[in-house]
PyMOL Python script that loads the backbone (N, CA, C, O; Angstrom):
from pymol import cmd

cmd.read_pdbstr("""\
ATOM      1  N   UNK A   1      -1.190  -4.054 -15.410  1.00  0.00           N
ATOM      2  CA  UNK A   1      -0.370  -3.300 -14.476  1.00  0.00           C
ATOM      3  C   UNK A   1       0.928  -2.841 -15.131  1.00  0.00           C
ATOM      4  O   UNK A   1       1.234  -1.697 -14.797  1.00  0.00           O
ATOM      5  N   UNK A   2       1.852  -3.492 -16.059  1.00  0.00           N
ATOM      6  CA  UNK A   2       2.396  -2.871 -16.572  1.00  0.00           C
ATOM      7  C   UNK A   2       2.930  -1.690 -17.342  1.00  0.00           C
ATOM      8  O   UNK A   2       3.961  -1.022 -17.422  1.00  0.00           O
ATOM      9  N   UNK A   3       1.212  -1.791 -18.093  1.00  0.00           N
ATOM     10  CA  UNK A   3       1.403  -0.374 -18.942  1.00  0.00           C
ATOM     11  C   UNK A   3       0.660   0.928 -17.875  1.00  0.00           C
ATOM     12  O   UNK A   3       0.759   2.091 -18.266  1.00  0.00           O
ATOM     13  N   UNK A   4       0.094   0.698 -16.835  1.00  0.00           N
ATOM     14  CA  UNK A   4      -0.123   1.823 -15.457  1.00  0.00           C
ATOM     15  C   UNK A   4       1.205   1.718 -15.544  1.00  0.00           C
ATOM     16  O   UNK A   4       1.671   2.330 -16.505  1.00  0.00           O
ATOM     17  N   UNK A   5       2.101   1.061 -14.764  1.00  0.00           N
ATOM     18  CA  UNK A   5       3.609   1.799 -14.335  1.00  0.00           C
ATOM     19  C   UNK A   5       4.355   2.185 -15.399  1.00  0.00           C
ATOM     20  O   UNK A   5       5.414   2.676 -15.009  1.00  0.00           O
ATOM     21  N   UNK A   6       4.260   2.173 -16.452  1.00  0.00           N
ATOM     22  CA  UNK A   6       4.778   2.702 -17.526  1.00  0.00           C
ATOM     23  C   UNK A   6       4.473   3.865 -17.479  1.00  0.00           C
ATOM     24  O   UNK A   6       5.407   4.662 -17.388  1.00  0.00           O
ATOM     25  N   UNK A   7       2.347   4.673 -17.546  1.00  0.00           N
ATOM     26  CA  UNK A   7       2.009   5.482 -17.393  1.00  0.00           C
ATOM     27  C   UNK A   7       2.565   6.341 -16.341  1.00  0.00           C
ATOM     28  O   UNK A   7       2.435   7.553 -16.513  1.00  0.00           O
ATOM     29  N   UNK A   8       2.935   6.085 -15.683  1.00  0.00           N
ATOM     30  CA  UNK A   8       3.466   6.290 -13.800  1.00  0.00           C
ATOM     31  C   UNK A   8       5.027   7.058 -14.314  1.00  0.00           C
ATOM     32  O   UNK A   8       5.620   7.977 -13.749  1.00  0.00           O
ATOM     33  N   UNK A   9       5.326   6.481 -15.293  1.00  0.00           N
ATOM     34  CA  UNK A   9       6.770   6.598 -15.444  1.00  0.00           C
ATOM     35  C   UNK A   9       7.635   5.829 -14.176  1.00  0.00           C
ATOM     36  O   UNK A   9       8.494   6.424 -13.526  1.00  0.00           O
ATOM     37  N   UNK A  10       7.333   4.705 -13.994  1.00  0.00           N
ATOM     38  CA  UNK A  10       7.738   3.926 -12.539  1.00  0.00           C
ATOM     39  C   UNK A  10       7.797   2.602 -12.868  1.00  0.00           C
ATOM     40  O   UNK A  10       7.502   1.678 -12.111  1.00  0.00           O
ATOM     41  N   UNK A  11       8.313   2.473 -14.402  1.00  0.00           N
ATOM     42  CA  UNK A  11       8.429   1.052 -15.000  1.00  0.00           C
ATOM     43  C   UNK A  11       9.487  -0.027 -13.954  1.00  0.00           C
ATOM     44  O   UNK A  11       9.501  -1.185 -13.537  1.00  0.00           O
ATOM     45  N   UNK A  12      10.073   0.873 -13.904  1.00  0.00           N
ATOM     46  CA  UNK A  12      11.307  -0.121 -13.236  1.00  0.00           C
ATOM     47  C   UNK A  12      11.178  -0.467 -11.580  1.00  0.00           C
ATOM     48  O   UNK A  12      11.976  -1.092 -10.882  1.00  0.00           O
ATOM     49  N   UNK A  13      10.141   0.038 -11.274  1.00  0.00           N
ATOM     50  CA  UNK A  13       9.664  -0.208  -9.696  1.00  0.00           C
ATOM     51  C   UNK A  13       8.582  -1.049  -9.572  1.00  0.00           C
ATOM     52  O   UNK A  13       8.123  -1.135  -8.433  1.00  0.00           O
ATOM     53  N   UNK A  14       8.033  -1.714 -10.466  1.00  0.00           N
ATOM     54  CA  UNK A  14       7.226  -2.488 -10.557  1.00  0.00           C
ATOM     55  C   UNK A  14       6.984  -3.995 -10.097  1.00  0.00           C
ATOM     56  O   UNK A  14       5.932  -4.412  -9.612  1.00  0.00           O
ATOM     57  N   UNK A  15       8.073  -4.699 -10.319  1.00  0.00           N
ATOM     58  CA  UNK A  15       8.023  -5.927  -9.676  1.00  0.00           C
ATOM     59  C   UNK A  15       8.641  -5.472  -7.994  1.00  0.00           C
ATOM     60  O   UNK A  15       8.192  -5.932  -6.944  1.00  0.00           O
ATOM     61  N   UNK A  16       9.732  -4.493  -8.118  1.00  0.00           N
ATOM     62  CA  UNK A  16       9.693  -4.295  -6.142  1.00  0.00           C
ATOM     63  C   UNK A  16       8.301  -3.983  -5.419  1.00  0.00           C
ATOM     64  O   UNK A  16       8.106  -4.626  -4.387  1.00  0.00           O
ATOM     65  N   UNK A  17       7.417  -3.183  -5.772  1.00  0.00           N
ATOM     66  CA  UNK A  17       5.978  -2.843  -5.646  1.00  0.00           C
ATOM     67  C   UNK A  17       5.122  -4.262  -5.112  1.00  0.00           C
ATOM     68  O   UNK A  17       4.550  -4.515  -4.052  1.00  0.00           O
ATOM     69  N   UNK A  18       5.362  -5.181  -6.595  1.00  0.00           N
ATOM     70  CA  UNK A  18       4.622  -6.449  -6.252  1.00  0.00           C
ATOM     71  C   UNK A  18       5.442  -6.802  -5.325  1.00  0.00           C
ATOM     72  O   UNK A  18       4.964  -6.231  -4.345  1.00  0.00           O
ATOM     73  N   UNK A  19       6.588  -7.498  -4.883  1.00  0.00           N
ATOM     74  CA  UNK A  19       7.136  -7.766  -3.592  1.00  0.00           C
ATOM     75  C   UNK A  19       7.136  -7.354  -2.164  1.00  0.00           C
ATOM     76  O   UNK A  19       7.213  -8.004  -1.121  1.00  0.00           O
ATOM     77  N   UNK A  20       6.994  -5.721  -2.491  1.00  0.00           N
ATOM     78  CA  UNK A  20       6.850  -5.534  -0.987  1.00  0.00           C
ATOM     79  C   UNK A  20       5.026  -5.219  -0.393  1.00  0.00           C
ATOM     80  O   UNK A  20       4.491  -4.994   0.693  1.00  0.00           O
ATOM     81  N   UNK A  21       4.612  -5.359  -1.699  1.00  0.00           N
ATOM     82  CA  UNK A  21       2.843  -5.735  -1.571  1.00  0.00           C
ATOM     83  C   UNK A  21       2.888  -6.818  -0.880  1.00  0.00           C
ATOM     84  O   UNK A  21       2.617  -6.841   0.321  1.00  0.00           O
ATOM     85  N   UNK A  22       3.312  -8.057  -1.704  1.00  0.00           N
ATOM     86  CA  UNK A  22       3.076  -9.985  -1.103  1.00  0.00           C
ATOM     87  C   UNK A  22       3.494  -9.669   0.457  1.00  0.00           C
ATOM     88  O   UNK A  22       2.845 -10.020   1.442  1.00  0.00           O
ATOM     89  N   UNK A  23       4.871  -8.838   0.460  1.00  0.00           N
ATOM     90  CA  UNK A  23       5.450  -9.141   1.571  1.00  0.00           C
ATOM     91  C   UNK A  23       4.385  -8.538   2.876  1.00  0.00           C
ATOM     92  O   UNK A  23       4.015  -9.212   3.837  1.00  0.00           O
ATOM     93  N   UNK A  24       4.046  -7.170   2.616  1.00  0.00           N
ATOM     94  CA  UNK A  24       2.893  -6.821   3.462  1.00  0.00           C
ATOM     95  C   UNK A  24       1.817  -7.438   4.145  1.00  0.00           C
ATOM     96  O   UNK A  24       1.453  -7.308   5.314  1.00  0.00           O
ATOM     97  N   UNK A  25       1.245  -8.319   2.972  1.00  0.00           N
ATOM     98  CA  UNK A  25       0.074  -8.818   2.884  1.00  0.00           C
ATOM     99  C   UNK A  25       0.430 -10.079   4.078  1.00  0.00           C
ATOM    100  O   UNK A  25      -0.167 -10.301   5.132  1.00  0.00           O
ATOM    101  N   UNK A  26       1.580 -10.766   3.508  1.00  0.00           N
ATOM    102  CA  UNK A  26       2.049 -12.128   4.282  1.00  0.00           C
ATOM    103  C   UNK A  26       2.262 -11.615   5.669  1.00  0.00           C
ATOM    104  O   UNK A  26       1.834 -12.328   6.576  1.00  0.00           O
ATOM    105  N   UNK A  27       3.082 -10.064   6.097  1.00  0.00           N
ATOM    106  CA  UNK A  27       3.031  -9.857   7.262  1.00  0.00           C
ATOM    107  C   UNK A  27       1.557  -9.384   8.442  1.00  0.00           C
ATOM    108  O   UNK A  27       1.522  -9.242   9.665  1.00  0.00           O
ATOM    109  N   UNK A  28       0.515  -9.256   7.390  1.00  0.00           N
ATOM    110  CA  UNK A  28      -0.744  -8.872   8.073  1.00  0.00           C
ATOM    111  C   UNK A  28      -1.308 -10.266   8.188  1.00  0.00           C
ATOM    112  O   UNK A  28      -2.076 -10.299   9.149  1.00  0.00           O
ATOM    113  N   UNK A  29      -1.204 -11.653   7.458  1.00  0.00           N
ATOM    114  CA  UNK A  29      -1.483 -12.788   8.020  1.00  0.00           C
ATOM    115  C   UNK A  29      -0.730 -13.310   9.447  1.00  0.00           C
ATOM    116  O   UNK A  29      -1.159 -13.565  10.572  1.00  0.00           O
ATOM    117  N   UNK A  30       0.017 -13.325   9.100  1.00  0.00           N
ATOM    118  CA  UNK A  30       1.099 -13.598   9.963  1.00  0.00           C
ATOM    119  C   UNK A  30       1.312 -12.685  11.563  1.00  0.00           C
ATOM    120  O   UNK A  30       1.802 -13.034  12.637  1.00  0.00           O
ATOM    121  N   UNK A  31       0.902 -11.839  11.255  1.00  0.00           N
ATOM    122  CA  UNK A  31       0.796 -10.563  12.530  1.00  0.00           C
ATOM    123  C   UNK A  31      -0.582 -10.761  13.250  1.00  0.00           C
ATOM    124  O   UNK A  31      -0.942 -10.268  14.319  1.00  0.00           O
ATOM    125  N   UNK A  32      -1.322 -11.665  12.344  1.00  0.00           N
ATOM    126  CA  UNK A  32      -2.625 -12.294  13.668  1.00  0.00           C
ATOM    127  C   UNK A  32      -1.947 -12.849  14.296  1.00  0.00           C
ATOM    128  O   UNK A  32      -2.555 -12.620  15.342  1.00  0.00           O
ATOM    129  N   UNK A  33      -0.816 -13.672  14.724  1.00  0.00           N
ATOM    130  CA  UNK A  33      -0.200 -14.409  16.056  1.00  0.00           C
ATOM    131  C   UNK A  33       0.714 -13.957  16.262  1.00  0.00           C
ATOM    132  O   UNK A  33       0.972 -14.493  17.339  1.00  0.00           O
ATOM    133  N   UNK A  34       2.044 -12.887  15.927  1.00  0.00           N
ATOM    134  CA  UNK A  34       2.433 -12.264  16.124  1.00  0.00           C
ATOM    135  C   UNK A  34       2.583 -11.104  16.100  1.00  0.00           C
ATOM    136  O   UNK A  34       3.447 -10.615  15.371  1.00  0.00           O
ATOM    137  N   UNK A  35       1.714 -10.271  16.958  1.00  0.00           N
ATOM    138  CA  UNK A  35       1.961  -8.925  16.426  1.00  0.00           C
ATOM    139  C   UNK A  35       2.885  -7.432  16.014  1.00  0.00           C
ATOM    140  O   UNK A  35       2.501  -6.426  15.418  1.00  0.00           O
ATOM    141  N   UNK A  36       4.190  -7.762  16.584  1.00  0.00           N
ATOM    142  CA  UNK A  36       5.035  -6.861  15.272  1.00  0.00           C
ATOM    143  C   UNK A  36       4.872  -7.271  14.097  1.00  0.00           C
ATOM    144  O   UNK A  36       4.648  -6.336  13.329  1.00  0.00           O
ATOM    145  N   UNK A  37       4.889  -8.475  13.516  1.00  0.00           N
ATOM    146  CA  UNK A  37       4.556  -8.681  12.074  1.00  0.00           C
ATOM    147  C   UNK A  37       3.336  -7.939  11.720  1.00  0.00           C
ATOM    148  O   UNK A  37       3.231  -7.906  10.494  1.00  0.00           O
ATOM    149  N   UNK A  38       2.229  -7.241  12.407  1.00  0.00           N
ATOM    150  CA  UNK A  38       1.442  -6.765  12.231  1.00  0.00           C
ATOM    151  C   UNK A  38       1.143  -5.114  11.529  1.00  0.00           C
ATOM    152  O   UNK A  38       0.628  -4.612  10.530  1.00  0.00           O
ATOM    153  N   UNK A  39       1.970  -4.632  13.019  1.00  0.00           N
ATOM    154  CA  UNK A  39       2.640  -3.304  12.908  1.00  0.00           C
ATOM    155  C   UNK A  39       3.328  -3.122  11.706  1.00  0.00           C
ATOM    156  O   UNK A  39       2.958  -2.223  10.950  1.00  0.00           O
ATOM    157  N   UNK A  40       4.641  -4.117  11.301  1.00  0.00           N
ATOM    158  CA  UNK A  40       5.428  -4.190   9.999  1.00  0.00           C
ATOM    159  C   UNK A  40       4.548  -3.607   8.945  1.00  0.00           C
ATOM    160  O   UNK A  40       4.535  -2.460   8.499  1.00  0.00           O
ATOM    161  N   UNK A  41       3.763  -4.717   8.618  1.00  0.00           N
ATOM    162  CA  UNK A  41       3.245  -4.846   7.661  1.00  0.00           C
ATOM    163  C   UNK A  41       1.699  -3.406   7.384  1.00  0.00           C
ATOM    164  O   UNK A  41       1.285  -2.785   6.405  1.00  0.00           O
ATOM    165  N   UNK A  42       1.508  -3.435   8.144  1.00  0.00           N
ATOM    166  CA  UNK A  42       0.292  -2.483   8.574  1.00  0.00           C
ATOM    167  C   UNK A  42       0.943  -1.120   7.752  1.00  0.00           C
ATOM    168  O   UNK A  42       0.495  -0.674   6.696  1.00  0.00           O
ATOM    169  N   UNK A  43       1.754  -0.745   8.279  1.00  0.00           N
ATOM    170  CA  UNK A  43       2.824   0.128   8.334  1.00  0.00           C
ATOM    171  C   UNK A  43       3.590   0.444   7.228  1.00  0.00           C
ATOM    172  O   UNK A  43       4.035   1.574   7.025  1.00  0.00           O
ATOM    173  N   UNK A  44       3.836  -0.927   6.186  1.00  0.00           N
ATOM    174  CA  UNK A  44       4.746  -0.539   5.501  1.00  0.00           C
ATOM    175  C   UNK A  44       3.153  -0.712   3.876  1.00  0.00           C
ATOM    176  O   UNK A  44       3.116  -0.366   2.695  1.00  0.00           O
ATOM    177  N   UNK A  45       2.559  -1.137   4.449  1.00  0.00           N
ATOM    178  CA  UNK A  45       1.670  -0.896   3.498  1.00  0.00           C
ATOM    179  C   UNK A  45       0.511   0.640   3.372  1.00  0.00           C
ATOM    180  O   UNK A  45      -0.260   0.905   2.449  1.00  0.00           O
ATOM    181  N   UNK A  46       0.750   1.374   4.564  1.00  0.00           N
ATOM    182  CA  UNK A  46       0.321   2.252   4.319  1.00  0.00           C
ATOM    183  C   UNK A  46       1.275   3.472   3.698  1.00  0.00           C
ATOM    184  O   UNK A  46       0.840   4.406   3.024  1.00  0.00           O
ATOM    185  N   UNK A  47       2.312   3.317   3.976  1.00  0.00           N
ATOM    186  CA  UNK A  47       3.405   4.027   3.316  1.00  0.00           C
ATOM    187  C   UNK A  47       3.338   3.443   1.798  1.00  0.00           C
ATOM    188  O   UNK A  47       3.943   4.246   1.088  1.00  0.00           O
ATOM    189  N   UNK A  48       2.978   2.660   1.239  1.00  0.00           N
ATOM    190  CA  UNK A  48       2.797   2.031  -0.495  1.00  0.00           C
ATOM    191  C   UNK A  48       1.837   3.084  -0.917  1.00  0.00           C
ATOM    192  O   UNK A  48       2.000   4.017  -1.704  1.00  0.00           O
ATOM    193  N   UNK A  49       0.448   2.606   0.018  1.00  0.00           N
ATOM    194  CA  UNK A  49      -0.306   3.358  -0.820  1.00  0.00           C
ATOM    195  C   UNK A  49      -0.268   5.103  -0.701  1.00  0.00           C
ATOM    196  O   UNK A  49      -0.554   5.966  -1.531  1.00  0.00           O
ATOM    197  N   UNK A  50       0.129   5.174   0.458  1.00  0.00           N
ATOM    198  CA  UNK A  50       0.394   6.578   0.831  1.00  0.00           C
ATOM    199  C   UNK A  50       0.752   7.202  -0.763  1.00  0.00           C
ATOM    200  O   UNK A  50       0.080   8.055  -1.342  1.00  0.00           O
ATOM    201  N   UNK A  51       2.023   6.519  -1.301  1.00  0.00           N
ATOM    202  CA  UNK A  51       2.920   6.852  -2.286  1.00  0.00           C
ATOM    203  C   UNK A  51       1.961   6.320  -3.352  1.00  0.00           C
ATOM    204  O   UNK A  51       1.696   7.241  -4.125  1.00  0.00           O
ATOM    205  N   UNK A  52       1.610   5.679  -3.542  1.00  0.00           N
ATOM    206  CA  UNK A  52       0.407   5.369  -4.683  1.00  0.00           C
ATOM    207  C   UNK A  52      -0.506   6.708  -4.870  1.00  0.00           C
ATOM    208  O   UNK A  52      -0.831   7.341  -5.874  1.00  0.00           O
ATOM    209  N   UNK A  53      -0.759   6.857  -3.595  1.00  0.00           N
ATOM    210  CA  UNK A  53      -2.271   8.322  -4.122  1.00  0.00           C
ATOM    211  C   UNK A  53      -1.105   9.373  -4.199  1.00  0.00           C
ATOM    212  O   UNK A  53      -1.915  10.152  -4.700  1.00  0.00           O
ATOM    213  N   UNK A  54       0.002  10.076  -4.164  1.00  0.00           N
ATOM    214  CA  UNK A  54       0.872  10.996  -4.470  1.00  0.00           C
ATOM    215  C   UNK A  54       0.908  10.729  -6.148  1.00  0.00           C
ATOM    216  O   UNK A  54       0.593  11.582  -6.978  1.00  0.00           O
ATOM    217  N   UNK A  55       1.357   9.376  -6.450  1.00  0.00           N
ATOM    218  CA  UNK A  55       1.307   9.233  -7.796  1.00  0.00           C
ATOM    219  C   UNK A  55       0.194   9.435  -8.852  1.00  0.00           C
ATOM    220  O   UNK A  55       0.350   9.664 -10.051  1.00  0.00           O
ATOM    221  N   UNK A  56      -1.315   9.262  -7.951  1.00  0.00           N
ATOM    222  CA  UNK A  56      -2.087   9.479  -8.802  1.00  0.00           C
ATOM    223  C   UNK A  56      -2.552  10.870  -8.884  1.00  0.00           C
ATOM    224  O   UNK A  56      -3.019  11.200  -9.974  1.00  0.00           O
ATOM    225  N   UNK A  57      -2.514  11.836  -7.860  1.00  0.00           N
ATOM    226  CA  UNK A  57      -2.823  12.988  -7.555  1.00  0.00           C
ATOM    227  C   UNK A  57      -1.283  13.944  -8.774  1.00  0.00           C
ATOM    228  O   UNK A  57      -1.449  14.795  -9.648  1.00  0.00           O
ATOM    229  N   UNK A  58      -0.048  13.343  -8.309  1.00  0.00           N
ATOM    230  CA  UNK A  58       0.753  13.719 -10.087  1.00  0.00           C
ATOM    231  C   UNK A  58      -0.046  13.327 -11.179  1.00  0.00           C
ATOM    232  O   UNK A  58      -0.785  14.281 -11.420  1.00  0.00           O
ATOM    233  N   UNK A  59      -0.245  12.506 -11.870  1.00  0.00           N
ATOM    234  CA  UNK A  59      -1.045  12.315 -12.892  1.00  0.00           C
ATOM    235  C   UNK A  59      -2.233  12.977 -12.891  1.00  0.00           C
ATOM    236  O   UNK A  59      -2.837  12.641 -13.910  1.00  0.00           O
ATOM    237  N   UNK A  60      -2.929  13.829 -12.185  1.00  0.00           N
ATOM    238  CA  UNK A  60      -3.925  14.326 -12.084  1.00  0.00           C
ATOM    239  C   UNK A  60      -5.244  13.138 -12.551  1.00  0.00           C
ATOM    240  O   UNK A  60      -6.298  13.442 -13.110  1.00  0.00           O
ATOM    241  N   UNK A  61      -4.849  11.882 -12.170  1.00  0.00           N
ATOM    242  CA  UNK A  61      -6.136  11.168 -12.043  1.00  0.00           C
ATOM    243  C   UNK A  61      -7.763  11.559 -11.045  1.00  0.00           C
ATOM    244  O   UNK A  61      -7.850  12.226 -10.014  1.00  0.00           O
ATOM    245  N   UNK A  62      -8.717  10.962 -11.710  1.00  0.00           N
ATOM    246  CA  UNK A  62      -9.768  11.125 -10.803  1.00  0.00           C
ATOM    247  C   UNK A  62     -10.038  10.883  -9.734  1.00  0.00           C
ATOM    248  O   UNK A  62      -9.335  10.048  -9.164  1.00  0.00           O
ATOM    249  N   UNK A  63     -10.804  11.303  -9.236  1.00  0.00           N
ATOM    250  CA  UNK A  63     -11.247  10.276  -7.403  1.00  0.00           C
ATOM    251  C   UNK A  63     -11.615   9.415  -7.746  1.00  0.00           C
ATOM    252  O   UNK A  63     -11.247   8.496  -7.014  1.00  0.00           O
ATOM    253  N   UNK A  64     -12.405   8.985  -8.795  1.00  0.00           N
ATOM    254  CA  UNK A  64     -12.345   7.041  -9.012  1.00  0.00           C
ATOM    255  C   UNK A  64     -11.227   6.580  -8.725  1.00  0.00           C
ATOM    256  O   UNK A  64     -11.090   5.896  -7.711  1.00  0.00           O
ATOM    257  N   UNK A  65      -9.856   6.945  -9.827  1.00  0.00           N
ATOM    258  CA  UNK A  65      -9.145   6.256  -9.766  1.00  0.00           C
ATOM    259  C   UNK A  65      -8.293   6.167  -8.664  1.00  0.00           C
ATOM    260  O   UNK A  65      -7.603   5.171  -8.446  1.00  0.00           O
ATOM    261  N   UNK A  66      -8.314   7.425  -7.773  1.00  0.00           N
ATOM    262  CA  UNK A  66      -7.527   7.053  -6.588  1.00  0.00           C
ATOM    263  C   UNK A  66      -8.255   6.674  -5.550  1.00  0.00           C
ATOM    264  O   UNK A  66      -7.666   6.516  -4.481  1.00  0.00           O
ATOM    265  N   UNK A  67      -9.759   6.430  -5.629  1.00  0.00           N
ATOM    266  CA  UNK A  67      -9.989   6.157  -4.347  1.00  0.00           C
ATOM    267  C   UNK A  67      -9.222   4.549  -3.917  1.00  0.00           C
ATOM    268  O   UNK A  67      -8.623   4.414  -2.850  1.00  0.00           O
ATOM    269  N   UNK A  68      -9.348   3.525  -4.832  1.00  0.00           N
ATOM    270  CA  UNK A  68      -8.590   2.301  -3.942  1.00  0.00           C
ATOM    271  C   UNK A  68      -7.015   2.375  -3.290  1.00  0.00           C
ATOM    272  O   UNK A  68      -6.669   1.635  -2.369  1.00  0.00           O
ATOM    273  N   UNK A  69      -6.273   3.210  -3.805  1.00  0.00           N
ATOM    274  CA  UNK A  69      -5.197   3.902  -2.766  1.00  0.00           C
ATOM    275  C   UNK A  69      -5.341   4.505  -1.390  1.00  0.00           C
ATOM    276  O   UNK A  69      -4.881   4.011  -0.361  1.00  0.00           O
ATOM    277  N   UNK A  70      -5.925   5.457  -1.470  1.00  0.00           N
ATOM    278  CA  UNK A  70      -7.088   6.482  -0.274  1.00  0.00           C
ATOM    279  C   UNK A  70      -7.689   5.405   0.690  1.00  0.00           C
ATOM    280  O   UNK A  70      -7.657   5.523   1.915  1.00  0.00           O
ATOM    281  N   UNK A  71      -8.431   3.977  -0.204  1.00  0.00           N
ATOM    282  CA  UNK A  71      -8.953   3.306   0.907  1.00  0.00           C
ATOM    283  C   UNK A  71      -8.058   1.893   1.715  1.00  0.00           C
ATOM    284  O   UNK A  71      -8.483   1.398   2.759  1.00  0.00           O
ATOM    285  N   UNK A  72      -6.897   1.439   1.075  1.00  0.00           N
ATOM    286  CA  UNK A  72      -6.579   0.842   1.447  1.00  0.00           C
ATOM    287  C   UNK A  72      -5.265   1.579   2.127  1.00  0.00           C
ATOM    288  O   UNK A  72      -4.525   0.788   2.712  1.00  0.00           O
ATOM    289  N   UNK A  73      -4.878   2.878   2.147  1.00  0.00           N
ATOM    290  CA  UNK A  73      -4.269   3.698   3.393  1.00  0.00           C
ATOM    291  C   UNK A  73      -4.568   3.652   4.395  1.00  0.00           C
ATOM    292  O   UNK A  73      -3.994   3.214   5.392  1.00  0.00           O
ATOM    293  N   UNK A  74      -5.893   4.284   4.194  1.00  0.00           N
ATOM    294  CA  UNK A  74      -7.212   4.531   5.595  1.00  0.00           C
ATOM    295  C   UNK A  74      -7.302   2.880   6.564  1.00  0.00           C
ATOM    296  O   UNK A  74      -7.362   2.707   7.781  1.00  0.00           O
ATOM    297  N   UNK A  75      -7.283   2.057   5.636  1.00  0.00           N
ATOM    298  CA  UNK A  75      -7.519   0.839   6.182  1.00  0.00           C
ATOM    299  C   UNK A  75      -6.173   0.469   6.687  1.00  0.00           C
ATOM    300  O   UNK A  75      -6.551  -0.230   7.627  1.00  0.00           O
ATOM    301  N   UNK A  76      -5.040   0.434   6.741  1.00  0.00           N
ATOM    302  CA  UNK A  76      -4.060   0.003   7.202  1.00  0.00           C
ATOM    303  C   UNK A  76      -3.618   0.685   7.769  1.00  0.00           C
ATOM    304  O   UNK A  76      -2.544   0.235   8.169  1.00  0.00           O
ATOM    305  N   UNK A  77      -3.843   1.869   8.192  1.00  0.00           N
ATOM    306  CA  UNK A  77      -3.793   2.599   9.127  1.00  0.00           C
ATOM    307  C   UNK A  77      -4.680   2.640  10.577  1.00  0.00           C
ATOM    308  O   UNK A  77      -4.363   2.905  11.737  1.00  0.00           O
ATOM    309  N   UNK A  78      -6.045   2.213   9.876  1.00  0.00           N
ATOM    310  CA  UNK A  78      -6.670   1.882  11.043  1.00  0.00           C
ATOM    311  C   UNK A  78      -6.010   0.372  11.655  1.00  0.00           C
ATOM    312  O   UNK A  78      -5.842   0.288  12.872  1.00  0.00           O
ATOM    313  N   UNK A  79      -5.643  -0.825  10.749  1.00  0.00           N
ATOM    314  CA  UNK A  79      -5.535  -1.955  10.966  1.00  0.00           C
ATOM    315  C   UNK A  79      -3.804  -1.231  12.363  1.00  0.00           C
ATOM    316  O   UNK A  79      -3.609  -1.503  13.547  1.00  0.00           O
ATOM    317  N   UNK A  80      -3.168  -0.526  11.600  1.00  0.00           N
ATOM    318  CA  UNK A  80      -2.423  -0.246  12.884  1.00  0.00           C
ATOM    319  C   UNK A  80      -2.451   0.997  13.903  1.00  0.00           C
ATOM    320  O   UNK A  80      -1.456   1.374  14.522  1.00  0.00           O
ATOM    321  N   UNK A  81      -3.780   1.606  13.997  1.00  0.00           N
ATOM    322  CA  UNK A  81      -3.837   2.280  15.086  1.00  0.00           C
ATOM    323  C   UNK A  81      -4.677   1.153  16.245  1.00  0.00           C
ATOM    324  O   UNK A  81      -4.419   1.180  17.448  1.00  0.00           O
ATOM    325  N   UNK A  82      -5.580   0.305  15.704  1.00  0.00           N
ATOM    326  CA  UNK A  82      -5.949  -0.648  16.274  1.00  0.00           C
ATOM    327  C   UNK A  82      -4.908  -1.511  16.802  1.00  0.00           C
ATOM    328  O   UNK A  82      -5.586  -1.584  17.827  1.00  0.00           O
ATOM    329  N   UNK A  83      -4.195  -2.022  16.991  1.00  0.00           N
ATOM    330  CA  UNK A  83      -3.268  -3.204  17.166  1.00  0.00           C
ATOM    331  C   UNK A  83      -2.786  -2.175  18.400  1.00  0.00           C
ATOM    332  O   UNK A  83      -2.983  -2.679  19.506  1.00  0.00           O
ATOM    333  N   UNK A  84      -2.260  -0.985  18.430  1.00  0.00           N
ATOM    334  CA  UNK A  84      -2.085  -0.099  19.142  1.00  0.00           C
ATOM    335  C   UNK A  84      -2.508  -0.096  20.387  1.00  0.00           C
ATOM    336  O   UNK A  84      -1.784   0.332  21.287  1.00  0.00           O
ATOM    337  N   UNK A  85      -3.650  -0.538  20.599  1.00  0.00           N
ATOM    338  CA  UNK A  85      -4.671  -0.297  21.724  1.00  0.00           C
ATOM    339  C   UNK A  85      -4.051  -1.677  22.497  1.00  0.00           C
ATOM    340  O   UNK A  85      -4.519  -2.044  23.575  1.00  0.00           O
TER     341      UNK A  85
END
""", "prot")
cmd.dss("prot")
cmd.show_as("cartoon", "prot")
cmd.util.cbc("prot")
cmd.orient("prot")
């Protein structure tokens, strides 16, 4: 992962990335019994990857490589249009 954010030219955003990943992740556990932690997290992880497939679509990467961005958008987006209901 390092030398990707290097590639990225986004060296220095790299460990915030991993942090507000953990932090996401911990708020989608955590948002099974409370759900704003849900929304939070739902939310702030689709805005990551959102910005992840922008980055790869700059690099003119493939649809391989962006589909796990693309799918874990789609998915946390559904995870908070669901919670919604």
């Amino acid at each position: 992962m390092v030398l990707e954010f290097k590639r990225y030219g986004l060296a220095r955003f790299r460990e915030l990335n991993g942090y507000l990943q953990m932090a996401g992740g911990l708020s989608l556990l955590l948002g099974l019994y409370y759900q704003p932690l849900l929304i939070i997290g739902s939310s702030g992880l689709s805005v990551l990857m959102f910005f992840g497939l922008l980055v790869r679509f700059r690099l003119k990467d493939g649809f391989l490589k962006s589909l796990p961005a693309f799918f874990y958008m789609l998915l946390n987006v559904f995870i908070l249009w669901a919670c919604q209901k």
